[in-house]
C-alpha positions in Angstrom: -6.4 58.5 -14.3 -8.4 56.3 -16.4 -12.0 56.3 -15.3 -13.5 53.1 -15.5 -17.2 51.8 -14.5 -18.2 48.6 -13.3 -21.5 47.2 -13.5 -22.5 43.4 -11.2 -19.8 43.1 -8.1 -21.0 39.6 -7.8 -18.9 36.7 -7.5 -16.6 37.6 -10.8 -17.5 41.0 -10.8 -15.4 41.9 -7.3 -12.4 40.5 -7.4 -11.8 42.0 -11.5 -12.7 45.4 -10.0 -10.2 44.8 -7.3 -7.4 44.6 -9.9 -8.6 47.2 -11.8 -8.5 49.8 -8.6 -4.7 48.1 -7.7 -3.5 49.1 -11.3 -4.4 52.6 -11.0 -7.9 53.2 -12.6 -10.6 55.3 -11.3 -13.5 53.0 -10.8 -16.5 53.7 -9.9 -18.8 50.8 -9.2 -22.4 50.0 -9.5 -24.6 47.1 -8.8 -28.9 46.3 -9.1 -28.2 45.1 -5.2 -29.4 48.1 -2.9 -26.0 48.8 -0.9 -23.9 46.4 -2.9 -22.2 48.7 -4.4 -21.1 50.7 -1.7 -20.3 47.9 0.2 -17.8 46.9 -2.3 -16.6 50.1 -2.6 -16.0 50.6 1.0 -13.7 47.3 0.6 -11.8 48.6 -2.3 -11.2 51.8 -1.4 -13.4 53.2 -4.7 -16.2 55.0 -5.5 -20.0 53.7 -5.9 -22.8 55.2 -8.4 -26.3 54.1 -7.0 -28.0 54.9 -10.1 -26.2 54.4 -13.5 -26.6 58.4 -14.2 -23.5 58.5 -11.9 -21.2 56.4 -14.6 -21.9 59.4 -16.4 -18.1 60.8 -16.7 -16.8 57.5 -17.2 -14.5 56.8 -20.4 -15.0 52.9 -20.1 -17.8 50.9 -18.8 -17.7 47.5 -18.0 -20.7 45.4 -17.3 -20.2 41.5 -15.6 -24.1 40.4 -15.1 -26.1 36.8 -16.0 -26.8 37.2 -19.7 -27.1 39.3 -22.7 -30.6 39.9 -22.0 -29.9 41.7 -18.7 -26.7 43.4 -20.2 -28.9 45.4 -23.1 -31.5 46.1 -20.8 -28.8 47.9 -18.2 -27.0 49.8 -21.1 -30.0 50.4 -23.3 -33.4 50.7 -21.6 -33.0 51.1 -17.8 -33.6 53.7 -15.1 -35.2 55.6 -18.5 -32.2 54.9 -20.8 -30.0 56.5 -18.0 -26.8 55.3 -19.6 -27.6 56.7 -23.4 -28.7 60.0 -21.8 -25.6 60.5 -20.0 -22.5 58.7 -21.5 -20.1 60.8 -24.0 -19.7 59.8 -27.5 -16.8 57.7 -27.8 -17.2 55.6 -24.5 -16.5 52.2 -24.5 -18.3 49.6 -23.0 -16.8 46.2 -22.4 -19.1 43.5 -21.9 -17.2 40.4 -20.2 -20.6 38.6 -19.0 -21.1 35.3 -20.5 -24.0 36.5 -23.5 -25.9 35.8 -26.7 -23.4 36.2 -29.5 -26.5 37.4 -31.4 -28.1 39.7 -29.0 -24.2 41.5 -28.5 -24.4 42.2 -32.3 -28.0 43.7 -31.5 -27.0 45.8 -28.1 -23.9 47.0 -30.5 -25.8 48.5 -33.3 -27.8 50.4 -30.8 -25.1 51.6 -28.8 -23.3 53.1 -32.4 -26.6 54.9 -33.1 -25.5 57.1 -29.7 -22.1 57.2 -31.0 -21.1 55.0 -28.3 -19.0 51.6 -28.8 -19.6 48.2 -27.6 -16.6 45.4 -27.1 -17.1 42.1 -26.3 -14.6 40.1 -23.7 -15.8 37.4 -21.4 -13.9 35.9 -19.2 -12.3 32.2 -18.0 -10.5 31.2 -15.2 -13.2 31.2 -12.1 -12.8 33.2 -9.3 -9.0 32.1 -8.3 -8.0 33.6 -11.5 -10.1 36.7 -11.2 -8.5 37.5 -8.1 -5.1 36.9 -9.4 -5.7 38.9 -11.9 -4.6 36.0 -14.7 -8.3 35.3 -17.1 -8.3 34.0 -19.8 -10.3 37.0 -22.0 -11.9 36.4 -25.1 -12.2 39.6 -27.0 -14.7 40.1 -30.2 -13.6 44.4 -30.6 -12.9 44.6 -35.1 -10.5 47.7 -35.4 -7.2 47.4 -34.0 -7.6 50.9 -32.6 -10.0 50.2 -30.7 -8.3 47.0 -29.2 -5.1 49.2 -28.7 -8.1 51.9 -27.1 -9.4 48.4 -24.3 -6.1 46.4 -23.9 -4.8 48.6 -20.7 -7.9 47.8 -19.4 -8.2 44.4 -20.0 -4.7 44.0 -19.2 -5.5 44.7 -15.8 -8.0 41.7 -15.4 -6.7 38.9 -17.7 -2.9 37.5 -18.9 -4.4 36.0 -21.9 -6.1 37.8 -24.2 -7.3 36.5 -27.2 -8.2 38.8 -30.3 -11.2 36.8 -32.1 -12.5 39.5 -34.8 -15.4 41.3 -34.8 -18.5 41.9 -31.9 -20.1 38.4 -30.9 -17.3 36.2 -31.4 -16.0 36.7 -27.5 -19.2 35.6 -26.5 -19.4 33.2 -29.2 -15.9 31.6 -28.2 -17.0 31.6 -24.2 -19.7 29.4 -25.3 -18.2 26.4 -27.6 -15.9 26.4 -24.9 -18.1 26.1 -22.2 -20.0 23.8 -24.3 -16.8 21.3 -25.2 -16.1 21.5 -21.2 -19.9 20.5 -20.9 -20.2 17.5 -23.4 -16.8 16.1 -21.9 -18.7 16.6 -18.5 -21.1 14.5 -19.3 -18.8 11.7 -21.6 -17.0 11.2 -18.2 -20.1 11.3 -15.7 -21.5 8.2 -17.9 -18.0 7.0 -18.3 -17.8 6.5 -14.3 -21.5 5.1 -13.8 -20.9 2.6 -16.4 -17.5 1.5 -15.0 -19.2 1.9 -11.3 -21.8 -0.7 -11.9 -19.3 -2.9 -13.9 -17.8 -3.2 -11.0 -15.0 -0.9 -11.2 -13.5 1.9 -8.5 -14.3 5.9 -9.8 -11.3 6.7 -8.0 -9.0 4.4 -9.6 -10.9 4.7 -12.8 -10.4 9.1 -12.9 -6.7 7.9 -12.2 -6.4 5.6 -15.5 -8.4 8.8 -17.1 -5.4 11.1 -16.3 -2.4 8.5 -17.0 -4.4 8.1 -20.3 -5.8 9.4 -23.7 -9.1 10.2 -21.9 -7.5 12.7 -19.7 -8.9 16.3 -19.9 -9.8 19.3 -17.4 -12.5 17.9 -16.4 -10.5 14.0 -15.2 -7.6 16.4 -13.5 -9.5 18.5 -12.0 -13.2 18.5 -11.8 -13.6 14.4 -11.3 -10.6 13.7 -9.4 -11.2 16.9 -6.4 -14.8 18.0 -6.5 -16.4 14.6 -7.9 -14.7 11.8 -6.3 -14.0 13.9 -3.1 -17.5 15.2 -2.5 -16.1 18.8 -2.3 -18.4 19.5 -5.2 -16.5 23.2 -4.7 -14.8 24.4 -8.0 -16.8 28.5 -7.8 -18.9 28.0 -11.3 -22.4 27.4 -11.1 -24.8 24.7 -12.8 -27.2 27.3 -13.7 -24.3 29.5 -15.7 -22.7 26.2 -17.1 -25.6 25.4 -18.1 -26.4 29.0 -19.9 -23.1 29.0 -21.4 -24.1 25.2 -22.4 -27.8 26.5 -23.9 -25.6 29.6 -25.7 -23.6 27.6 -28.1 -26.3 25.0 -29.0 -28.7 28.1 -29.8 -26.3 30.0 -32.1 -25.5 26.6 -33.9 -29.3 26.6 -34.7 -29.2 30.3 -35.1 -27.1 29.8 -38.1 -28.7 26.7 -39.0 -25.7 24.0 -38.2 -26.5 20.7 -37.6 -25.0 19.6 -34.5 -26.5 16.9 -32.8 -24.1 16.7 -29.7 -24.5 19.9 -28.4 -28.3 19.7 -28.5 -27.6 16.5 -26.5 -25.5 18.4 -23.8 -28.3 21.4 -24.0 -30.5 18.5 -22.9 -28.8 17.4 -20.4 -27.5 20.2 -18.6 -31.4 21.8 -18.6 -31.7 18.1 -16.8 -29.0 18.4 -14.4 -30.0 22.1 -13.5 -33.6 20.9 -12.7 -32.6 18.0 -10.3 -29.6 19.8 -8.9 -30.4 23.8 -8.8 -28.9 26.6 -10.5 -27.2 27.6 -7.7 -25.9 24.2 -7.1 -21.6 23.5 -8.2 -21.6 22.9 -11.9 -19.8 19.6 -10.7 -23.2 18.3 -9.0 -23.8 17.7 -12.7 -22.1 14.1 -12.3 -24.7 13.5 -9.4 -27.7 13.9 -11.3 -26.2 12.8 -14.9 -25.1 9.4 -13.0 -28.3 9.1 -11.1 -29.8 9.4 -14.4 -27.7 6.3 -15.9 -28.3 4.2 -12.8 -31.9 4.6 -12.5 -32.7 3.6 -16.1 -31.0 0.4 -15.0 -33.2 -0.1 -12.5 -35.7 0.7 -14.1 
């Protein structure tokens, strides 16, 4: 059996380790949450690591945490650089976090200096698709050896896999998407406070949106049954939209693109997270972008 460990059994984290232990791998989880882990475990009928040292015999690692930040710090710095002491040349580890496309590239060269490999491959699809098995996964890997080595894997997770070149570009694909999802997000939240105080019905209006050339993910699903409904329920977080959001406008200054609309939707989703919460549904975004619109009218 295919040993595989899995670092953050969060939200995402969980239900991808699920399908991993259904397919027939060997996992062995870990989490920073004191008992998390084994918890998990206890569920999935795995095994737990409380300190990364126990990932030690592990050929694949996978971590699923907040940034790229956090994810070099758990593969190259903490518990006394447990997991470069311990880990075999030739492990993989497969990052599907949402990260720094820059900071991947830097975590990578460090890992090679240990003889140890890093792929990137983050994830879309929300939690219904992570249990299901069915993600989207973005995958920045180079050699098609080593993409032949992570596709089982993967496989297990995700129905879509998408093969974007070298390390970064997974991470910087999560991102421009994230960030087109974000900028339409906040085309249609001023789309409906302007129609609202002309007069018009949001429901009606996300209707002529969907029967229309303004129609988009974000009119069929996230306006017409989280906005217009109040649910505000669709799993994903303002605070991680609104990373993935920050992500793509960086890297476009990074390598010194000029692009003025995503600087505008980094602005505005740093907004919405301040009024609304990190922890809040990325859909609350609408609240505080239309609250926004309507109280410069007032004012």
């Amino acid at each position: 059996m295919t040993r595989v460990g899995f670092i953050g059994v969060g939200t995402m984290g969980t239900p991808m380790a699920a399908n991993l232990v259904r397919k027939g791998f060997a996992v062995t989880l870990h989490d920073a949450a004191a008992g998390r882990a084994a918890q998990v475990a206890g569920e999935l009928g795995c095994a737990f690591a409380e300190s990364l040292g126990g990932l030690g015999a592990c050929e694949f690692v996978i971590t699923m945490l907040p940034d790229g930040k956090v994810v070099q710090e758990v593969l190259t710095r903490a518990e006394g650089q447990a997991l470069l002491n311990v880990m075999q040349r030739g492990t993989v580890f497969i990052d599907m976090s949402s990260a720094e496309p820059m900071l991947t590239r830097e975590t990578g060269a460090v890992l090679a200096g240990q003889g140890l490999t890093l792929v990137d491959a983050p994830v879309s699809g929300a939690r219904m698709r992570a249990e299901t098995g069915t993600l989207a996964i973005m995958i920045g890997c180079g050699p098609d050896e080593l993409l032949a080595k992570v596709t089982p894997v993967l496989s297990a997770m995700g129905s879509q896999l998408f093969v974007l070149g070298g390390l970064g570009n997974g991470h910087a694909m999560k991102a421009i998407n994230n960030i087109i999802a974000g900028a339409t997000m906040i085309a249609v939240a001023e789309g409906l406070a302007l129609g609202e105080n002309f007069g018009l019905d949001p429901r009606s209006m996300v209707d002529v949106l969907n029967a229309s050339t303004g129609r988009s993910f974000v009119t069929e699903l996230v306006a017409r049954d989280h906005v217009i409904t109040g649910r505000f329920a669709t799993g994903f977080a303002l605070g991680l939209l609104a990373k993935d959001v920050r992500i793509a406008a960086d890297l476009g200054e990074e390598i010194a693109l000029d692009l003025p609309l995503f600087r505008l939707a980094r602005e505005r989703f740093a907004f919405a997270r301040e009024v609304e919460g990190p922890a809040s549904d990325s859909s609350r975004a609408f609240v505080a972008i239309g609250a926004s619109a309507k109280s410069k009218r007032e004012g």
